[in-house]
Backbone as CSV, one residue per row, in Angstrom:
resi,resn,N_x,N_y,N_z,CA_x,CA_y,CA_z,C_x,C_y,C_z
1,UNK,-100.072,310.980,50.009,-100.095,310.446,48.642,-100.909,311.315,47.685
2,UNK,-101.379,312.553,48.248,-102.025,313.439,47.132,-101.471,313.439,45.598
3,UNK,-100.076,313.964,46.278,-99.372,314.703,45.126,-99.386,313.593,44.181
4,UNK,-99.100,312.389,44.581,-98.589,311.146,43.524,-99.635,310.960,42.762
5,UNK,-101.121,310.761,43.520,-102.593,310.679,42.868,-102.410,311.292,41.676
6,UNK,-102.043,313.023,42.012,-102.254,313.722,41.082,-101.541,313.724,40.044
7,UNK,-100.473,313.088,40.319,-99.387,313.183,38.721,-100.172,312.123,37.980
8,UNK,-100.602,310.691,38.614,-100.757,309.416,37.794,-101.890,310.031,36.974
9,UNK,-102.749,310.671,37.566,-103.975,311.685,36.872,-103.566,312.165,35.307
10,UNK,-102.712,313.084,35.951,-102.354,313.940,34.502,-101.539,313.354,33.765
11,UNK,-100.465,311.571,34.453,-99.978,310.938,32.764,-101.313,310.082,32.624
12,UNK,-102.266,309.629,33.164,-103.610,309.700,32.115,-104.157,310.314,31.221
13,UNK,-104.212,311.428,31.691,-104.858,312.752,30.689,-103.697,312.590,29.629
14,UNK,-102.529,312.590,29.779,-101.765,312.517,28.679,-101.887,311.654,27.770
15,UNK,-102.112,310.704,28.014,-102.125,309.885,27.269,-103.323,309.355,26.363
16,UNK,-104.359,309.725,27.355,-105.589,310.023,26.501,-106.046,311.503,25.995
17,UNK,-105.321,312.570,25.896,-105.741,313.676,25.384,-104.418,314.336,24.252
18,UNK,-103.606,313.609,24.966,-102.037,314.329,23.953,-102.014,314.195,22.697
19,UNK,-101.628,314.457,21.571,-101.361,313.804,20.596,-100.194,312.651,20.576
20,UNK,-99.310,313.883,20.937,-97.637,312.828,21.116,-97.966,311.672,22.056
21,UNK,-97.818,311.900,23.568,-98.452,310.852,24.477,-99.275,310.014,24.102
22,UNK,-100.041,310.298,22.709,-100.833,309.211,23.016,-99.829,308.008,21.926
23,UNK,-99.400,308.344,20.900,-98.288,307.475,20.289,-97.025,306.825,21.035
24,UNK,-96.701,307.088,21.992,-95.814,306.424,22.856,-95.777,305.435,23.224
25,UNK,-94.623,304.394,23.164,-94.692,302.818,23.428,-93.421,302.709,24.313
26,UNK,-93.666,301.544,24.909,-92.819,301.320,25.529,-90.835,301.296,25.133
27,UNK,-90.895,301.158,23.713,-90.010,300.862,23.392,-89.878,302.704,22.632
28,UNK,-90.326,303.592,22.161,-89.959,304.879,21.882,-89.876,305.670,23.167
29,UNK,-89.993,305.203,24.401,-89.859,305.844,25.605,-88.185,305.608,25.851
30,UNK,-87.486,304.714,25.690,-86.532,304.345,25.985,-85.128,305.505,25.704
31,UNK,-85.600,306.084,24.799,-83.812,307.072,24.710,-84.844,307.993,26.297
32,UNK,-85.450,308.493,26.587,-85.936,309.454,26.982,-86.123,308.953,28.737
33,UNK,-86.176,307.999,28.695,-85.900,307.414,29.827,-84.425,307.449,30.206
34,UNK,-83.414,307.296,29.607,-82.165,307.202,29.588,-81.350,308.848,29.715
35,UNK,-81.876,309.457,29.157,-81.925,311.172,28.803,-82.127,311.522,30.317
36,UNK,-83.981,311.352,31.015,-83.755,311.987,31.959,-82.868,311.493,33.420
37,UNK,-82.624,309.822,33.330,-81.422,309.678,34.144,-80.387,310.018,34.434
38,UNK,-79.683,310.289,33.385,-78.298,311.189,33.003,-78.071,312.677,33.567
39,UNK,-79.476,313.189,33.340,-79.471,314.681,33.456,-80.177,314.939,34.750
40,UNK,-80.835,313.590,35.368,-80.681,313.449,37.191,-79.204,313.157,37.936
41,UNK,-78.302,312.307,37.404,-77.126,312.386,37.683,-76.088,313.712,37.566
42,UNK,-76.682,314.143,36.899,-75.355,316.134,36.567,-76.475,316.820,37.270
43,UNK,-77.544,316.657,38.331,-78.210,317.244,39.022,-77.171,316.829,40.115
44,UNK,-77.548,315.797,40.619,-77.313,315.276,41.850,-75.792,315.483,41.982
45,UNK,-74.827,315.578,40.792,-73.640,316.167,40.967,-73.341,317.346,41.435
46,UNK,-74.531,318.485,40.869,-74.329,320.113,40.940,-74.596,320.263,42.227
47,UNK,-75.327,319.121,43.106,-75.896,318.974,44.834,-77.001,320.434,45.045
48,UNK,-77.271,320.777,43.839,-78.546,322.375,43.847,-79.923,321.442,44.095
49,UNK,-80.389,321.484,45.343,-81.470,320.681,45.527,-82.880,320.875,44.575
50,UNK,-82.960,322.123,43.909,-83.949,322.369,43.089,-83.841,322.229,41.659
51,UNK,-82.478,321.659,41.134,-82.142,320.745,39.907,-82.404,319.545,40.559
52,UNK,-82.260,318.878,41.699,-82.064,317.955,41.826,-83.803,317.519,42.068
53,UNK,-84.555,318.236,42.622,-85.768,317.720,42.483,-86.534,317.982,41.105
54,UNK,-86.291,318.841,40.309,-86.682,318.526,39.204,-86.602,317.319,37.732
55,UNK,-85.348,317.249,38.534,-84.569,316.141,37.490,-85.475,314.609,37.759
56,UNK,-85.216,314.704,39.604,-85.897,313.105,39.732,-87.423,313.204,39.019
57,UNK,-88.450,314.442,39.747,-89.371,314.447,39.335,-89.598,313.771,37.270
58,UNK,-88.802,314.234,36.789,-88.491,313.721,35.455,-88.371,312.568,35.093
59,UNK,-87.731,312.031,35.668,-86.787,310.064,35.699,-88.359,309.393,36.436
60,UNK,-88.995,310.668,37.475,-90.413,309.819,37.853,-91.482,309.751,36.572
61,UNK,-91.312,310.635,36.118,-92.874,310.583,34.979,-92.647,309.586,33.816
62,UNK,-91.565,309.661,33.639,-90.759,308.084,32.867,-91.764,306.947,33.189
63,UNK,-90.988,306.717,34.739,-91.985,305.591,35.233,-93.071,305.778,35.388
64,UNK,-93.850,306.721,35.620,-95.482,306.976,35.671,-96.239,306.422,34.137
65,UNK,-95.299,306.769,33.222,-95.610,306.837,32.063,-96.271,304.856,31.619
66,UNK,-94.750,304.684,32.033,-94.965,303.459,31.971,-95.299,302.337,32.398
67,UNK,-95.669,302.426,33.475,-96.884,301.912,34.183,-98.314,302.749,33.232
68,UNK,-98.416,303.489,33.133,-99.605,303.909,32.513,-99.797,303.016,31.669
69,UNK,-98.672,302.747,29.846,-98.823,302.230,29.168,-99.358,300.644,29.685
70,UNK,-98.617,300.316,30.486,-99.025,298.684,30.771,-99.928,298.707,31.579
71,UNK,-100.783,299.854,32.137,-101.852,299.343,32.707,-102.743,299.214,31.838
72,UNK,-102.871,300.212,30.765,-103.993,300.275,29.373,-104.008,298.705,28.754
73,UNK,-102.901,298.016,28.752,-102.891,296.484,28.032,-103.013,295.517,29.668
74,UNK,-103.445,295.974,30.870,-103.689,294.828,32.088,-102.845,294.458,32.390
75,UNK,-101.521,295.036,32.435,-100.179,294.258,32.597,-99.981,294.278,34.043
76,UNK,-100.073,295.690,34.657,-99.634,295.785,35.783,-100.046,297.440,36.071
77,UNK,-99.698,298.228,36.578,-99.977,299.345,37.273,-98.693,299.898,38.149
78,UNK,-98.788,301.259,38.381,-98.244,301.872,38.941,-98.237,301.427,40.691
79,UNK,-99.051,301.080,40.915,-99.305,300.803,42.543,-98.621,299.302,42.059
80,UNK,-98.615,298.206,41.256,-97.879,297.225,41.467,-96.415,297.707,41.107
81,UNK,-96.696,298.222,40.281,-94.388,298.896,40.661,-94.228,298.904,42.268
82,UNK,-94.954,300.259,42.921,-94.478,300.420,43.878,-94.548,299.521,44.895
83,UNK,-95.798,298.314,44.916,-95.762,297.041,46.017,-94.780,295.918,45.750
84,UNK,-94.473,295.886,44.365,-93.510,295.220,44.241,-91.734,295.529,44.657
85,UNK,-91.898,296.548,44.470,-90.768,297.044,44.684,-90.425,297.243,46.060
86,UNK,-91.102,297.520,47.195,-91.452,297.696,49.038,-91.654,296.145,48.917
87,UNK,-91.615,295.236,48.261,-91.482,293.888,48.815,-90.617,293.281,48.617
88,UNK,-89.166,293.168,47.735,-88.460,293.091,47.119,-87.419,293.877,48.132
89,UNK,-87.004,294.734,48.840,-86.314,296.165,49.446,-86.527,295.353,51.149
90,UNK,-87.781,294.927,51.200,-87.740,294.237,52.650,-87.358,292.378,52.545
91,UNK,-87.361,292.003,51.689,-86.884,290.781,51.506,-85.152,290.605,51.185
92,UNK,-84.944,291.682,50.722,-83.799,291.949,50.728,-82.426,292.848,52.040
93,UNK,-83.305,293.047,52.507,-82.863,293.363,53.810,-83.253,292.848,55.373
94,UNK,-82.962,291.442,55.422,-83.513,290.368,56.473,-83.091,291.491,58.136
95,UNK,-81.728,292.319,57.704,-81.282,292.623,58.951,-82.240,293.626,59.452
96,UNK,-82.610,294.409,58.606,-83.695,295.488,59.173,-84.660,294.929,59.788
97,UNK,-85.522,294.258,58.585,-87.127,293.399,58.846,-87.112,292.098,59.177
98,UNK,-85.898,291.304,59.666,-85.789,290.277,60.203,-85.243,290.186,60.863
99,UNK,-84.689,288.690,61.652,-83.666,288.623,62.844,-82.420,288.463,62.523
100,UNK,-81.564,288.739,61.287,-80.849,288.698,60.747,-79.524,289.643,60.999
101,UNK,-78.569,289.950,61.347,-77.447,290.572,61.669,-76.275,291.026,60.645
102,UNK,-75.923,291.612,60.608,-74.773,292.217,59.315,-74.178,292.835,60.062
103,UNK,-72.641,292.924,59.922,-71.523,293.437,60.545,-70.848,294.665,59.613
104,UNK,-71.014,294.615,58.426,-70.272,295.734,57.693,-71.513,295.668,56.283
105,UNK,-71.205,296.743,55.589,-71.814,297.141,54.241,-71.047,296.347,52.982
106,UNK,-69.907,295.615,53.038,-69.407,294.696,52.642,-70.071,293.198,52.829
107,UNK,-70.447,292.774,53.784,-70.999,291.445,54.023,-72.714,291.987,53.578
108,UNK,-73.156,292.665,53.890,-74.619,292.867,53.076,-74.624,293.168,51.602
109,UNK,-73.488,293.325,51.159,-73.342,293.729,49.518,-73.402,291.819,49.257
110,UNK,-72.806,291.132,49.776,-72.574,289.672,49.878,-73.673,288.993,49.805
111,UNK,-74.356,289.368,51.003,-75.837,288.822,50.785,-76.526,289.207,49.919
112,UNK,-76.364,290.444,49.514,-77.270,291.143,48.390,-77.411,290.406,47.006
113,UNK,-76.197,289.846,46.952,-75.538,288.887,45.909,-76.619,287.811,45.934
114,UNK,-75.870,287.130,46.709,-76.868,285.559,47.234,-78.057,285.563,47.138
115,UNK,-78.820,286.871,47.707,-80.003,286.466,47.636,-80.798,287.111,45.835
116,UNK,-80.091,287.837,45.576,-80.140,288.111,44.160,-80.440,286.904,43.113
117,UNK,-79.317,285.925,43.385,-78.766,284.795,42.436,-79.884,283.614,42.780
118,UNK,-80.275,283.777,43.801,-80.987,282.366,44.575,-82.869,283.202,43.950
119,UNK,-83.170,284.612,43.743,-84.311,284.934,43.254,-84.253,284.916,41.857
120,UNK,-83.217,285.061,41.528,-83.485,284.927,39.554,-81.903,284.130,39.208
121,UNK,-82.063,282.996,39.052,-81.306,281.667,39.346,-80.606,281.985,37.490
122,UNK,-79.142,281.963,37.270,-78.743,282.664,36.354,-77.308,281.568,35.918
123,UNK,-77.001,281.191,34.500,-75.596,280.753,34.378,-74.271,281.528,34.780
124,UNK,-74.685,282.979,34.951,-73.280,283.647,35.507,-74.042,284.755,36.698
125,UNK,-73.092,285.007,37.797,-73.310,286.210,38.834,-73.516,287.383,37.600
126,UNK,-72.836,287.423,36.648,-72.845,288.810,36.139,-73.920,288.510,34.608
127,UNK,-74.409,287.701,34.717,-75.770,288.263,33.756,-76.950,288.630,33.909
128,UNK,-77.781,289.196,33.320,-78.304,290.417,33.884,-78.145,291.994,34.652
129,UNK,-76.436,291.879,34.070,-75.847,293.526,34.289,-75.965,293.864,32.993
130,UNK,-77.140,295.309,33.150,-77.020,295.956,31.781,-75.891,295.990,31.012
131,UNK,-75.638,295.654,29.684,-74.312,295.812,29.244,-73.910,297.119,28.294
132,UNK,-75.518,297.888,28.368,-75.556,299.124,28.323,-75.063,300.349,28.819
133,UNK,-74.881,299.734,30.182,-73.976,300.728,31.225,-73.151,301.586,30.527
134,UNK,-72.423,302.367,30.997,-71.776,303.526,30.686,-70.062,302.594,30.769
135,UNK,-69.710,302.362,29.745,-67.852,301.414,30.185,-67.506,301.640,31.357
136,UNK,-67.306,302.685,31.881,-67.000,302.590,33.508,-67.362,302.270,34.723
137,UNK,-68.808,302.444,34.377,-70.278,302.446,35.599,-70.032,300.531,35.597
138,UNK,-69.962,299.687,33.864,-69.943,298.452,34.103,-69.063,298.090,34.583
139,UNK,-67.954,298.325,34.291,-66.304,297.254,34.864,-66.792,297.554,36.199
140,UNK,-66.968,298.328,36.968,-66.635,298.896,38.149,-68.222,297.783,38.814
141,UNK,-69.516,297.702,38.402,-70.499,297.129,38.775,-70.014,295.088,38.734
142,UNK,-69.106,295.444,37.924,-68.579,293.408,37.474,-67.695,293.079,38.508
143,UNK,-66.920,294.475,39.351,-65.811,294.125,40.029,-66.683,294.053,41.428
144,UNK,-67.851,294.588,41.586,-68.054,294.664,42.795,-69.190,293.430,43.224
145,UNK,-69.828,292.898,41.810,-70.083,291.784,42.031,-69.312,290.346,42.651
146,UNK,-68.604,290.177,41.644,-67.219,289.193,41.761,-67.009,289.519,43.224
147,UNK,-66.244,290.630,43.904,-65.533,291.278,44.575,-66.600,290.292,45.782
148,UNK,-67.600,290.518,45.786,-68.539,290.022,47.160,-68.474,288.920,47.173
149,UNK,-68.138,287.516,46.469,-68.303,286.258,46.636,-66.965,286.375,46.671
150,UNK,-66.129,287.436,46.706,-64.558,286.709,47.333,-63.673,286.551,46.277
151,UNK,-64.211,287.281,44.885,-63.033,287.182,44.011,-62.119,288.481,43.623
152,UNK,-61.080,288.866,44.649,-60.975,290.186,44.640,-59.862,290.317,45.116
153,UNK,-58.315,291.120,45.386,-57.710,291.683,45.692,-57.666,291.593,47.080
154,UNK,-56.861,291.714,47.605,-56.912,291.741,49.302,-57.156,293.017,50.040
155,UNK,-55.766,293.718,48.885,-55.399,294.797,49.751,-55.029,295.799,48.288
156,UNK,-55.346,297.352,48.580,-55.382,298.678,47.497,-54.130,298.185,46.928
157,UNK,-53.300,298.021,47.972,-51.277,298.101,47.163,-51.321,297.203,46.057
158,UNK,-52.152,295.965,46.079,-52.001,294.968,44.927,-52.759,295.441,43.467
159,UNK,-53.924,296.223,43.612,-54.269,296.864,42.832,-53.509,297.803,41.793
160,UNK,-52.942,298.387,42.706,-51.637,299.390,42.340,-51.026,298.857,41.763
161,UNK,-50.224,297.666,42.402,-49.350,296.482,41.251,-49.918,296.310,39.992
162,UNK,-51.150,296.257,40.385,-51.847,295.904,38.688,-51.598,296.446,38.181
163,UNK,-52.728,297.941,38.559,-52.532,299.199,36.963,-51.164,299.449,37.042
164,UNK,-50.083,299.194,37.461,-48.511,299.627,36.876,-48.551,298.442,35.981
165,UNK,-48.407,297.158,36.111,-48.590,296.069,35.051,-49.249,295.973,33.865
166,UNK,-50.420,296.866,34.169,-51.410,296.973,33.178,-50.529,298.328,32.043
167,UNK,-49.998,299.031,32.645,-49.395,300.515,31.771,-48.344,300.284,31.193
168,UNK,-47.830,298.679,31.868,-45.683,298.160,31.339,-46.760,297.469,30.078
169,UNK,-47.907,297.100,29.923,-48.246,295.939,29.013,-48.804,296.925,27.569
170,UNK,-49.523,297.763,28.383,-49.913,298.727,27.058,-48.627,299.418,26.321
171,UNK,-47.673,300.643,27.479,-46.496,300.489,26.805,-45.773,300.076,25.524
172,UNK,-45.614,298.630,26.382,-44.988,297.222,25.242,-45.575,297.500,24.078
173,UNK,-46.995,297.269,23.902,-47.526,297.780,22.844,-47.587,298.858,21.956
174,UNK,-47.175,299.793,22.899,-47.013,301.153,21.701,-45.917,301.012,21.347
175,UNK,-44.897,300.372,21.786,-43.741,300.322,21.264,-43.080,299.312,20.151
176,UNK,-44.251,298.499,19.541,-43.832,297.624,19.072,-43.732,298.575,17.560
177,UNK,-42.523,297.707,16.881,-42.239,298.066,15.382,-43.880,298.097,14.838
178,UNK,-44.358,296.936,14.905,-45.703,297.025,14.069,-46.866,296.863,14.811
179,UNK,-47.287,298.375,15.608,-48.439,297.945,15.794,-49.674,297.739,15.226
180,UNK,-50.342,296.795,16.458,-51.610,296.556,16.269,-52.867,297.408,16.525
181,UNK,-53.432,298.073,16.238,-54.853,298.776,16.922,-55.591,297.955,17.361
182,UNK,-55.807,296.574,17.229,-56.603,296.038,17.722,-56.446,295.720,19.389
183,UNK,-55.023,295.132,19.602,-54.234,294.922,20.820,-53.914,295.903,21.408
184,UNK,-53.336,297.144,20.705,-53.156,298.158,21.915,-54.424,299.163,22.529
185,UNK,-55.760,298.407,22.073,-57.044,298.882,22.043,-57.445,297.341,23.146
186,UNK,-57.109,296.522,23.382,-57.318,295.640,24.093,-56.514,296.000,25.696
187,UNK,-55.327,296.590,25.043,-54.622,296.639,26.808,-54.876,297.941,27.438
188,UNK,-55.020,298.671,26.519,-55.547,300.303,27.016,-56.623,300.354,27.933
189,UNK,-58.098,298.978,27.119,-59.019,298.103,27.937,-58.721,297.895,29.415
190,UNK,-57.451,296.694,29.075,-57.150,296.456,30.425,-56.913,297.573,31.487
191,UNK,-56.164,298.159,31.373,-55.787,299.438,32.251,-56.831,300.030,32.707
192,UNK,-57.723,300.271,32.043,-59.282,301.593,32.491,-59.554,300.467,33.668
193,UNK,-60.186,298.947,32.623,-60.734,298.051,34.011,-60.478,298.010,35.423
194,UNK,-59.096,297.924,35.049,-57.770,298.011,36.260,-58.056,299.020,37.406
195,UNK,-57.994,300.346,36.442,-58.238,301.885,37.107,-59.753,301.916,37.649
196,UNK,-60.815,300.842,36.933,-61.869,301.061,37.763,-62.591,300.121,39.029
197,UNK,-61.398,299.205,39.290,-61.319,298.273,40.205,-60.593,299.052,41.344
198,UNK,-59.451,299.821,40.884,-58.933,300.539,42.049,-59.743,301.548,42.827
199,UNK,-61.031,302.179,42.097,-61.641,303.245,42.489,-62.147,302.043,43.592
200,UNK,-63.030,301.447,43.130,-63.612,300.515,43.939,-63.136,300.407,45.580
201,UNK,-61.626,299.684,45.398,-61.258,299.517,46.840,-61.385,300.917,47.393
202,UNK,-60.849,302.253,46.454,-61.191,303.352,47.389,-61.837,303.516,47.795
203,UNK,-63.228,303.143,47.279,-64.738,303.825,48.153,-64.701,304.572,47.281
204,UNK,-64.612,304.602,45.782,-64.805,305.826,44.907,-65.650,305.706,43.608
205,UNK,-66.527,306.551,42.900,-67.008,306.190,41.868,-66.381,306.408,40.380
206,UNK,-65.798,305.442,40.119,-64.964,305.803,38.796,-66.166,306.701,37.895
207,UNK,-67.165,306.007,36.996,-68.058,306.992,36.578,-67.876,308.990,36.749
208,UNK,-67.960,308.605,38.140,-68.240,309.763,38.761,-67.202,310.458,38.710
209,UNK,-66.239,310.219,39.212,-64.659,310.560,39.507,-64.447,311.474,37.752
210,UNK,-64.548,310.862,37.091,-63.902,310.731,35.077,-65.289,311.739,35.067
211,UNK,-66.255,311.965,35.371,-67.582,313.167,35.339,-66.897,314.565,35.617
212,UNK,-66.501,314.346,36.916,-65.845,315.387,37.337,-64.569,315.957,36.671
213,UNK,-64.096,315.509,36.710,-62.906,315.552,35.779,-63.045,316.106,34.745
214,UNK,-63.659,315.676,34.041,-64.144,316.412,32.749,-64.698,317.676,32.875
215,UNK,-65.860,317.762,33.664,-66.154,319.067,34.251,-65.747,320.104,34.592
216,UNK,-64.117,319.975,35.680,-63.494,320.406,35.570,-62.478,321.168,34.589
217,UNK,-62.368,320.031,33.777,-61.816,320.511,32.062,-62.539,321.348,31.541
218,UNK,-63.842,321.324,31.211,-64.325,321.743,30.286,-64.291,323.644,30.937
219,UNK,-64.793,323.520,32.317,-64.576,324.474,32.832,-63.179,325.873,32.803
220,UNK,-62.296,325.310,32.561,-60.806,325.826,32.477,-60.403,325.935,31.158
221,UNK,-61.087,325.028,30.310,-60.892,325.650,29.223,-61.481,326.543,28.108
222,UNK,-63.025,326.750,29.198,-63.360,327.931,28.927,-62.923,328.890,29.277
223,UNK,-62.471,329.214,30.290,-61.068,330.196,30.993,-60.744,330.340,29.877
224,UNK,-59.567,329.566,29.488,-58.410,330.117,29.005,-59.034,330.508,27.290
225,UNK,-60.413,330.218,26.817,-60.949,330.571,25.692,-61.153,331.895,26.293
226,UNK,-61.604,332.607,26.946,-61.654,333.486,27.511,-60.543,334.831,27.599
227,UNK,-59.559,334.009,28.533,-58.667,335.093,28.613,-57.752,335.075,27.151
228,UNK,-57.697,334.515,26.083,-57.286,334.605,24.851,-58.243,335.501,24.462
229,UNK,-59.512,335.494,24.720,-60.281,336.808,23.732,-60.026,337.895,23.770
230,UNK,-59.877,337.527,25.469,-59.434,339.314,26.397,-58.174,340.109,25.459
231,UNK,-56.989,339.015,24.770,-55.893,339.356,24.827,-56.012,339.799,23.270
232,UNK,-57.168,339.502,22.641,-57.312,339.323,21.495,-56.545,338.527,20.501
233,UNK,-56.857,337.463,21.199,-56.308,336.394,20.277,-56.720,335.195,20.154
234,UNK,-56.772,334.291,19.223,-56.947,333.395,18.515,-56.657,331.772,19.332
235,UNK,-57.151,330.614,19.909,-57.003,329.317,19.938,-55.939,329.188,19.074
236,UNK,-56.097,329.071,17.675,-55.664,328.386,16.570,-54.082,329.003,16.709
237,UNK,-53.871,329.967,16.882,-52.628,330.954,16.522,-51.808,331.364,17.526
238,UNK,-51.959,330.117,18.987,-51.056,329.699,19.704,-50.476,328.992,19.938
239,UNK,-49.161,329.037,19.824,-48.343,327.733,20.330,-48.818,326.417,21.217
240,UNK,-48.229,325.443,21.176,-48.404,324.173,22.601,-47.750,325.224,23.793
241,UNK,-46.955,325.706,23.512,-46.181,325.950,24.933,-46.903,327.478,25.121
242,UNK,-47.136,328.149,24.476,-48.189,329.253,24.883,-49.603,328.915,25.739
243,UNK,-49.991,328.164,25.281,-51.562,327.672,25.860,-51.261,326.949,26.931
244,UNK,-50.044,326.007,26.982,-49.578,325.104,28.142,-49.082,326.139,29.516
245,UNK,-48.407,327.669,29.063,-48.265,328.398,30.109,-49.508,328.509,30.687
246,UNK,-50.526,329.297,29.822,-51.596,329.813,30.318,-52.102,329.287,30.671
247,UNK,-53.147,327.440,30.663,-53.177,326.630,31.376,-52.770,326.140,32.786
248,UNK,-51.296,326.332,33.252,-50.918,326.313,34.110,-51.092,327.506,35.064
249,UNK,-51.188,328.482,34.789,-51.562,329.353,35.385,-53.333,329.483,36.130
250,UNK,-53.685,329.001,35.320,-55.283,328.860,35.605,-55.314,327.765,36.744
251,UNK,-54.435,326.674,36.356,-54.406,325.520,37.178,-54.183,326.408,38.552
């Protein structure tokens, strides 16, 4: 526990010697808390273990921070984060630290539920899901709630049924004489939800999946910004079907 000593040390010193640090509240910490999560996640994507320990180290001083702030007002402390949290992790896992048995990672997602709902006693399973989430990270966190008390799909193929149902319904909508933006902005809705319920049964992270993806994009189409320079030429002053060759080719 050296090392940890020593960080809580220096967000002290920060906070009593910084200028900035010392103006910091709990509530101007918040984009920056959010900032270095994000940019621990496109770590943990790149799998470069020395982004990846820098990043957490980051998302940690967050929390160092803030425990700092609330220890200065008696609230709590950094050592009660972490006892609370190692008590909470073993109460929640009876099968490890108790005599308790689990057969799959499905039936402990179940219990995880239960015993969730039965510690902070709530009018819905799904309140208290950030609704901040990222649109995909949530549908996909609502389906897997639901999904554990048994409200869920049986089997992938029915899923499938869906998002085709979900694409005949949006469709319909683009096709109407007069559309609506509001409605074909409602079923377009439906469909993503759809698409992020299906990741689900895969074992897949929609979030993650639509990360990559993009990544990928952005990647290729620096390529082909590229080999247009080579050729000396212009984005703007190519055809669809010019850029669509060259595209494919890269593909």
């Amino acid at each position: 526990m050296k090392e940890t000593k020593r960080l809580l040390k220096v967000v002290h010193d920060l906070r009593t010697q910084c200028p900035w640090d010392k103006k910091q509240t709990h509530k101007t910490l918040i984009p920056y808390l959010l900032e270095e999560a994000n940019e621990a996640a496109d770590a943990l994507l790149s799998g470069k273990p020395e982004a990846m320990r820098e990043e957490l180290g980051d998302v940690l001083l967050q929390v160092a921070l803030h425990a700092e702030l609330a220890s200065e007002k008696k609230r709590f402390t950094f050592e009660d984060v972490a006892k609370g949290l190692a008590e909470k992790m073993i109460r929640r896992h009876p099968h490890i630290y108790g005599g308790t048995k689990v057969k799959s990672a499905a039936e402990q997602t179940k219990r995880w539920t239960e015993m969730k709902a039965k510690e902070r006693p709530k009018n819905s399973l799904l309140d208290g899901t950030p609704k901040g989430l990222p649109a995909l990270q949530l549908a996909q966190r609502y389906g897997e709630i639901v999904g554990s008390v048994g409200f869920d799909w049986d089997e992938t193929s029915q899923v499938f049924r869906k998002v085709r149902e979900e694409i005949r319904e949006l469709d319909a909508e683009i096709k109407r004489k007069k559309q609506k933006r509001s409605d074909m902005e409602m079923e377009l809705g439906d469909l993503l939800f759809t698409v992020c319920q299906l990741a689900r049964h895969l074992g897949l992270n929609a979030e993650i999946a639509l990360k990559q993806s993009s990544s990928k994009f952005q990647k290729r189409f620096s390529r082909l910004e590229r080999e247009l320079k080579q050729s000396g030429k212009r984005i703007q002053d190519c055809s669809a079907r010019e850029l669509d060759a060259i595209w494919r080719e890269l593909k």
